[in-house]
PDB file of N, CA, C and O in Angstrom, chain B, residues numbered from 101:
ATOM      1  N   UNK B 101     231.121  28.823-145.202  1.00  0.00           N
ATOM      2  CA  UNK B 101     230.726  28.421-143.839  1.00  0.00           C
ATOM      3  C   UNK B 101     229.833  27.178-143.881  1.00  0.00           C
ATOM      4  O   UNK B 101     229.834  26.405-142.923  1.00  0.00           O
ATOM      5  N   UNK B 102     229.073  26.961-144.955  1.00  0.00           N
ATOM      6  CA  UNK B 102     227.761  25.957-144.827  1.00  0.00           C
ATOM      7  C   UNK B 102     228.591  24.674-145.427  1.00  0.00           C
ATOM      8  O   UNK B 102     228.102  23.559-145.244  1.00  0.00           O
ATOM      9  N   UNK B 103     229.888  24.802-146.169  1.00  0.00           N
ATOM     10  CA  UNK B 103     230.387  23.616-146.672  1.00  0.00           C
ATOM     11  C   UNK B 103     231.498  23.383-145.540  1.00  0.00           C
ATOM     12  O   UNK B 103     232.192  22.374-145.672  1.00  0.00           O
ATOM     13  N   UNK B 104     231.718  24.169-144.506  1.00  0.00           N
ATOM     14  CA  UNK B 104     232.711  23.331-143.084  1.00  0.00           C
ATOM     15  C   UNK B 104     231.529  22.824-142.151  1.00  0.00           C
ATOM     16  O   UNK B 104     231.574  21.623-141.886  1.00  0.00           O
ATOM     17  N   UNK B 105     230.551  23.506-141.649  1.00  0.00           N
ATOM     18  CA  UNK B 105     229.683  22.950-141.215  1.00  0.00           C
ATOM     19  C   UNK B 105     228.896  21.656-141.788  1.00  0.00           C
ATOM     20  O   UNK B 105     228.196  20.898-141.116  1.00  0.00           O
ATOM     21  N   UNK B 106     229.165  21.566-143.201  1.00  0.00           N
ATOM     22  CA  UNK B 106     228.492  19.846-143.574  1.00  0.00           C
ATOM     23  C   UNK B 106     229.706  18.945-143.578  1.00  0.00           C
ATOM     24  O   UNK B 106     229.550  17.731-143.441  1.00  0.00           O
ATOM     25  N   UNK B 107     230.918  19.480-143.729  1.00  0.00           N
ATOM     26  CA  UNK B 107     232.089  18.492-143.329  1.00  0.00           C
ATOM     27  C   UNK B 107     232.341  18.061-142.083  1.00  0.00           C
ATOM     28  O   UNK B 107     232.707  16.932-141.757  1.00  0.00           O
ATOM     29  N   UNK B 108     232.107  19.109-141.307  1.00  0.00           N
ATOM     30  CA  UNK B 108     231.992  18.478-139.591  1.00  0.00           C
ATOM     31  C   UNK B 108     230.913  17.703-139.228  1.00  0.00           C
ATOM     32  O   UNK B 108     231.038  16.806-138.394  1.00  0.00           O
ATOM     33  N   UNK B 109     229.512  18.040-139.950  1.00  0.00           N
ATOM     34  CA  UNK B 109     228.489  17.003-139.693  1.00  0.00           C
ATOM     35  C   UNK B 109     228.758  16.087-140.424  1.00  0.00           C
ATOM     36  O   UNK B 109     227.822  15.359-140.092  1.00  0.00           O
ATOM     37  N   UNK B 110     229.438  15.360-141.374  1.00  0.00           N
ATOM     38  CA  UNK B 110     229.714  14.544-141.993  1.00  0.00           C
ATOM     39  C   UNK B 110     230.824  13.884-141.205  1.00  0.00           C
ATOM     40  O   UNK B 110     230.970  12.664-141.295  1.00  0.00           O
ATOM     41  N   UNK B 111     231.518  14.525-140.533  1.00  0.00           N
ATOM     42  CA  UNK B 111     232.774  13.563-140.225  1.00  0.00           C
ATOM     43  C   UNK B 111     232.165  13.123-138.321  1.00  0.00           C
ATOM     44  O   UNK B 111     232.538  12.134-137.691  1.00  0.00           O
ATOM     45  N   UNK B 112     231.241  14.144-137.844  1.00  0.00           N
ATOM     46  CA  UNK B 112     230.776  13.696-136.471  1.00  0.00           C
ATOM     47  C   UNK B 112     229.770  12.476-136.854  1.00  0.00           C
ATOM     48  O   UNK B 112     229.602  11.604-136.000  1.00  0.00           O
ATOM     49  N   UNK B 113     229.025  12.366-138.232  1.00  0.00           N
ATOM     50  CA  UNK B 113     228.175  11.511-138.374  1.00  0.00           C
ATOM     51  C   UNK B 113     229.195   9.875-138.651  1.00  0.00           C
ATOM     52  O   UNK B 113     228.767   8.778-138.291  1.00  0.00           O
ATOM     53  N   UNK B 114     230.013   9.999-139.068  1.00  0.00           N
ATOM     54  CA  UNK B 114     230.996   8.710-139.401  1.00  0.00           C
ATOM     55  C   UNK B 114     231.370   8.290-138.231  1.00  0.00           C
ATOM     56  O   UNK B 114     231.004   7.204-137.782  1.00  0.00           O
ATOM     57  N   UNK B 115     232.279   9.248-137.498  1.00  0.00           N
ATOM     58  CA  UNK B 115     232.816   8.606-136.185  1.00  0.00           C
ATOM     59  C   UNK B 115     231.586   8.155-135.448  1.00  0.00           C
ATOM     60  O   UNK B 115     231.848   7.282-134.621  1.00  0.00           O
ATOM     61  N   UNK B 116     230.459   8.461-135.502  1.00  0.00           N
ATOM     62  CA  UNK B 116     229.216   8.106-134.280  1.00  0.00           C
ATOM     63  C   UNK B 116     228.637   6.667-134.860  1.00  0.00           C
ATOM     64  O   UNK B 116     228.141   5.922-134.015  1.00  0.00           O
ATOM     65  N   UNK B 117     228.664   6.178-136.353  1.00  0.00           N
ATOM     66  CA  UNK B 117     228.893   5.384-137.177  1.00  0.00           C
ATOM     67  C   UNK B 117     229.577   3.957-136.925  1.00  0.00           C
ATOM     68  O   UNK B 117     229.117   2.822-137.057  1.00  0.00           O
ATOM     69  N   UNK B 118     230.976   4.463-136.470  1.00  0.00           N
ATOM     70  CA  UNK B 118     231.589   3.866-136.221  1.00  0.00           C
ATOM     71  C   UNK B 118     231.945   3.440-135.062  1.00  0.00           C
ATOM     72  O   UNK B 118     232.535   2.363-134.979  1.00  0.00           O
ATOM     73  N   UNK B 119     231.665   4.182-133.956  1.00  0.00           N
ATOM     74  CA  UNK B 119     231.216   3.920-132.927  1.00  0.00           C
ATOM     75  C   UNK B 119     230.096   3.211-132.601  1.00  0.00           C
ATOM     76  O   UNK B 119     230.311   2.021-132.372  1.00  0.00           O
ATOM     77  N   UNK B 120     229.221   3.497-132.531  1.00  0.00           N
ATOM     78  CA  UNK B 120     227.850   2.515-132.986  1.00  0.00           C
ATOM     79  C   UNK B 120     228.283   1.104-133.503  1.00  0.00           C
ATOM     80  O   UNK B 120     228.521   0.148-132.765  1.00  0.00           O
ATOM     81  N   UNK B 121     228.331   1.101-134.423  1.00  0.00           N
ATOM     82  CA  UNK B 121     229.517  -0.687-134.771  1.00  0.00           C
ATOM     83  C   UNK B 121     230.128  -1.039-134.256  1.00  0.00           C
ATOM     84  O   UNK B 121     230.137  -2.266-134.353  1.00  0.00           O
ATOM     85  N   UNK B 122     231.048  -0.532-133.389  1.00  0.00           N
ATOM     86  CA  UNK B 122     232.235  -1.014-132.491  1.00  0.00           C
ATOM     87  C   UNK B 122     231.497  -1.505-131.359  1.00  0.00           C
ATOM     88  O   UNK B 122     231.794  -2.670-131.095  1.00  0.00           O
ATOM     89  N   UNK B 123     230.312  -0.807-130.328  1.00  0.00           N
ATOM     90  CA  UNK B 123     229.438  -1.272-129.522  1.00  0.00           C
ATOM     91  C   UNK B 123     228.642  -2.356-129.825  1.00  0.00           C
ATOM     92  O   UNK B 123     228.459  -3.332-129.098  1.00  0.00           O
ATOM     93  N   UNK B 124     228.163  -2.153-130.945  1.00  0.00           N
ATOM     94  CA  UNK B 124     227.272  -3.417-131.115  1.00  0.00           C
ATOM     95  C   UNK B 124     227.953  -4.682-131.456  1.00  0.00           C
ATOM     96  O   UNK B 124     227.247  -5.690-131.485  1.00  0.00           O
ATOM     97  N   UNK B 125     229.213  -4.791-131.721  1.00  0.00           N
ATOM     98  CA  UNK B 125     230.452  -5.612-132.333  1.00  0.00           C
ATOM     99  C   UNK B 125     230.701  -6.239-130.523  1.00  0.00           C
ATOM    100  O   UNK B 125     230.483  -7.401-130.177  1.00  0.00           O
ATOM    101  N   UNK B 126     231.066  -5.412-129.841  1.00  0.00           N
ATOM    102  CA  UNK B 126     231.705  -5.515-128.690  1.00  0.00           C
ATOM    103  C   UNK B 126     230.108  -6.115-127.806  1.00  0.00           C
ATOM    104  O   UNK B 126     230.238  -7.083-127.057  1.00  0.00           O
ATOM    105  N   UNK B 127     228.794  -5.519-127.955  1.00  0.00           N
ATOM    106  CA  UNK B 127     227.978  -6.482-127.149  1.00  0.00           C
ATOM    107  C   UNK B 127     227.452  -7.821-127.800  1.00  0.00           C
ATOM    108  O   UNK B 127     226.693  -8.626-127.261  1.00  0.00           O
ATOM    109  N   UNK B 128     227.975  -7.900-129.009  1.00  0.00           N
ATOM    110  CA  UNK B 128     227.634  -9.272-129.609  1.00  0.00           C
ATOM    111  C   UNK B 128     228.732 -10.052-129.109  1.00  0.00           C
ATOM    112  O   UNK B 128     228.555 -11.267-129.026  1.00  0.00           O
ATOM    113  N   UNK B 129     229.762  -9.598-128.787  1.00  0.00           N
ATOM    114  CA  UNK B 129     231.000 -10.849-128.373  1.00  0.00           C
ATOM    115  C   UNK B 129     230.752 -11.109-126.926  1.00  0.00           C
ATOM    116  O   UNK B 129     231.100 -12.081-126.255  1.00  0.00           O
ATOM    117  N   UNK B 130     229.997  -9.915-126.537  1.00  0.00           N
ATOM    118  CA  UNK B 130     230.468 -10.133-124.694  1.00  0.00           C
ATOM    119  C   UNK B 130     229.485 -11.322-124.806  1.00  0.00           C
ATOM    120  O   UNK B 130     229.863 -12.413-124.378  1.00  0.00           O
ATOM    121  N   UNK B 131     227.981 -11.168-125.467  1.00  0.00           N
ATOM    122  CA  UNK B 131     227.089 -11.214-125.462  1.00  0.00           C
ATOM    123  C   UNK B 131     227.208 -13.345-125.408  1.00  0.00           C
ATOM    124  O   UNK B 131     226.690 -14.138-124.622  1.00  0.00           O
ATOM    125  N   UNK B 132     228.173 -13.588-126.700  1.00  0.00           N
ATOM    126  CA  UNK B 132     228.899 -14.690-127.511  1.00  0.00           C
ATOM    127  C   UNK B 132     229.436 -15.425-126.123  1.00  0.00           C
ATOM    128  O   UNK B 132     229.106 -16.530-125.693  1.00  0.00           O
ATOM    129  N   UNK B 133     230.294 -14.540-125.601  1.00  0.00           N
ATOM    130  CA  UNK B 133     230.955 -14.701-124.425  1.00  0.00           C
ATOM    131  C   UNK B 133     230.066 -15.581-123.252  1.00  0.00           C
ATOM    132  O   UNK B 133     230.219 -16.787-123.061  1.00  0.00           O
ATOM    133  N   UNK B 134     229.530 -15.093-122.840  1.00  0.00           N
ATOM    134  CA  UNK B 134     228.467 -15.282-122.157  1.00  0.00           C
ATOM    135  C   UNK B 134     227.952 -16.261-121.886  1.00  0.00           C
ATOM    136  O   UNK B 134     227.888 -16.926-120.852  1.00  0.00           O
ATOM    137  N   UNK B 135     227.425 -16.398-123.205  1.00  0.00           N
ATOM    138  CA  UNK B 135     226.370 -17.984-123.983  1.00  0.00           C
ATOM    139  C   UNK B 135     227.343 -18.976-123.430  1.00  0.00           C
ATOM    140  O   UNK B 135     227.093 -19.913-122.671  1.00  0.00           O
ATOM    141  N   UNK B 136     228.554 -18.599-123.962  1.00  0.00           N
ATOM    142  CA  UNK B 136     229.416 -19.796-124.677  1.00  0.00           C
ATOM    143  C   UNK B 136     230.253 -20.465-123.044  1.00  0.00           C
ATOM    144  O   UNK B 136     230.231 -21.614-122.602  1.00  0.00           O
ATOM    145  N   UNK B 137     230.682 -19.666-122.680  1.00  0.00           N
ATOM    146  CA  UNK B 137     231.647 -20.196-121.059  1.00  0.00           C
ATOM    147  C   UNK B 137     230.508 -21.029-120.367  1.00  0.00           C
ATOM    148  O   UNK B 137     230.871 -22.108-119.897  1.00  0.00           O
ATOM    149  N   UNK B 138     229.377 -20.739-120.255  1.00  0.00           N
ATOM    150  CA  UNK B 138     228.540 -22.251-119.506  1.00  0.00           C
ATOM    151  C   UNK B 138     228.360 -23.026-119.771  1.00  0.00           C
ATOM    152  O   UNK B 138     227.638 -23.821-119.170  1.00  0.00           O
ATOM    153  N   UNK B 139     229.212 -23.313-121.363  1.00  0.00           N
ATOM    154  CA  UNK B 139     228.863 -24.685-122.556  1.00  0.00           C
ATOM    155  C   UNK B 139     229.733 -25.195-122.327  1.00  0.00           C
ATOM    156  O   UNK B 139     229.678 -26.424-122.339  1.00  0.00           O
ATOM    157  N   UNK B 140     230.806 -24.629-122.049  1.00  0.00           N
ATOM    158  CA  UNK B 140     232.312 -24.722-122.377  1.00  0.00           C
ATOM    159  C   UNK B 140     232.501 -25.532-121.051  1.00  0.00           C
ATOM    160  O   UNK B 140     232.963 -26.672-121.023  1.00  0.00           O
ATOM    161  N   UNK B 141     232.050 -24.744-119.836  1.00  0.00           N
ATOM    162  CA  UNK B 141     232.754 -25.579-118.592  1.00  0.00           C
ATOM    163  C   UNK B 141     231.649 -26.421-118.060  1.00  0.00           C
ATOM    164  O   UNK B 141     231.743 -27.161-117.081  1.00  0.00           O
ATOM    165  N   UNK B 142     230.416 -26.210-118.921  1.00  0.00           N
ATOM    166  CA  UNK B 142     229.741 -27.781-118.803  1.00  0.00           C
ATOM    167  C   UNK B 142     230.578 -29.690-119.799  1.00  0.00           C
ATOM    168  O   UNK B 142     230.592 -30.913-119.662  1.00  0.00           O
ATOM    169  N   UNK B 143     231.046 -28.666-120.627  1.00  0.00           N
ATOM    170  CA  UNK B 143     231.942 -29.332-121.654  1.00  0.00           C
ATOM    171  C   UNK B 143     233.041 -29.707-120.362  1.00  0.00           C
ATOM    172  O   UNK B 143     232.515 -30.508-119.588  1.00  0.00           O
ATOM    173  N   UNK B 144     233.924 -29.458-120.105  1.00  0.00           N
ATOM    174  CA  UNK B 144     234.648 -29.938-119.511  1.00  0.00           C
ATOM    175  C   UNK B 144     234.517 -30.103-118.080  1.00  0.00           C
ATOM    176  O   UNK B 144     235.559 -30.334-117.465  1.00  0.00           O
ATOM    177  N   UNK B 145     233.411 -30.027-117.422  1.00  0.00           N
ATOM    178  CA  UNK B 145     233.113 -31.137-116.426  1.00  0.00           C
ATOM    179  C   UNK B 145     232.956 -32.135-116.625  1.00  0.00           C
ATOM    180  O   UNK B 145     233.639 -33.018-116.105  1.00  0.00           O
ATOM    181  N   UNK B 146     231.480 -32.476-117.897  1.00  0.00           N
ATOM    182  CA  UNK B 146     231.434 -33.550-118.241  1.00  0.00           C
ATOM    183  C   UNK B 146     232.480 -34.932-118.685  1.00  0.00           C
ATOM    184  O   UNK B 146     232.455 -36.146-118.481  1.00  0.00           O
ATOM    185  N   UNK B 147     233.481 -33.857-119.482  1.00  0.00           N
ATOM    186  CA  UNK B 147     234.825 -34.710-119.998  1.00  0.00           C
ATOM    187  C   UNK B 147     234.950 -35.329-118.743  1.00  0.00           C
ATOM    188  O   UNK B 147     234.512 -36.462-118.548  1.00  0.00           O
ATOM    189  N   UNK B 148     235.646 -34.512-117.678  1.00  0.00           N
ATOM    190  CA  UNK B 148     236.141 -35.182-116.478  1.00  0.00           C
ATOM    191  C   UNK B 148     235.417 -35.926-115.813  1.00  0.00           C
ATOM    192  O   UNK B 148     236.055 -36.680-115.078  1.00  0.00           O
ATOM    193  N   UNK B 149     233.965 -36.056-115.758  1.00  0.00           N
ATOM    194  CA  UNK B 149     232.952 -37.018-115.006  1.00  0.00           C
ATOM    195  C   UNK B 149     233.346 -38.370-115.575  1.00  0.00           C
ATOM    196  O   UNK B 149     233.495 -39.405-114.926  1.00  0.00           O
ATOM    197  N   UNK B 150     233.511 -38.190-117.046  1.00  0.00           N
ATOM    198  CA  UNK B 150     233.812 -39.422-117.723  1.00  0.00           C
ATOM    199  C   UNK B 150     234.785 -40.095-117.814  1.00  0.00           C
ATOM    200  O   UNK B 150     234.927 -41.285-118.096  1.00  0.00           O
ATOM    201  N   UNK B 151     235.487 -39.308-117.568  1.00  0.00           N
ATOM    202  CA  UNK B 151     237.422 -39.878-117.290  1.00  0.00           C
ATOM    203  C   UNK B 151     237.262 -40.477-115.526  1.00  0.00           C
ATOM    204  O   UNK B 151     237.823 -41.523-115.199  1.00  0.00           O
ATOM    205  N   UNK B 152     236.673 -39.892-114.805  1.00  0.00           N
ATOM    206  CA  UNK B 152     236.158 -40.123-113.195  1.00  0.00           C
ATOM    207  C   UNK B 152     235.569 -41.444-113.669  1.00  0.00           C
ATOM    208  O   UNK B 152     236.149 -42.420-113.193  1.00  0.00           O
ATOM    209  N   UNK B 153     234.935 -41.612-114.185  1.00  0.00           N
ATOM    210  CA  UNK B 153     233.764 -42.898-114.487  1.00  0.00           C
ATOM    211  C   UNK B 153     234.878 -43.970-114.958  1.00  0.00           C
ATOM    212  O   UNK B 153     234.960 -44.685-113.959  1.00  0.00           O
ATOM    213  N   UNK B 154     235.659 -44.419-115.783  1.00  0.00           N
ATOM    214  CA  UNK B 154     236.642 -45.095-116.458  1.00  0.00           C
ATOM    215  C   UNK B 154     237.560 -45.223-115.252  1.00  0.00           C
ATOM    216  O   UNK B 154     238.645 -45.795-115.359  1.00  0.00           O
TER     217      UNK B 154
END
């Protein structure tokens, strides 16, 4: 009984593991995300101000 009960806490401790990584994976991209699209479409306004300018 005490060696299924440490296999189930062993296998609930992995999946929660791995879960845990997948979240923190997934709020570092949103996170990435985020940062990055107000660079991006400052980036390409600017392009076009400059093509406007020419």
């Amino acid at each position: 009984m005490k060696d299924t009960t440490q296999i189930a806490a062993s296998i609930v401790l992995e999946i929660t593991q791995v879960g845990a990584a997948l979240i923190t994976l997934s709020t570092f991209t949103l996170s990435l995300t985020l940062l990055l699209t107000p660079i991006a479409i400052f980036c390409i306004a600017y392009k076009y101000r400059v093509f406007e300018l020419i």
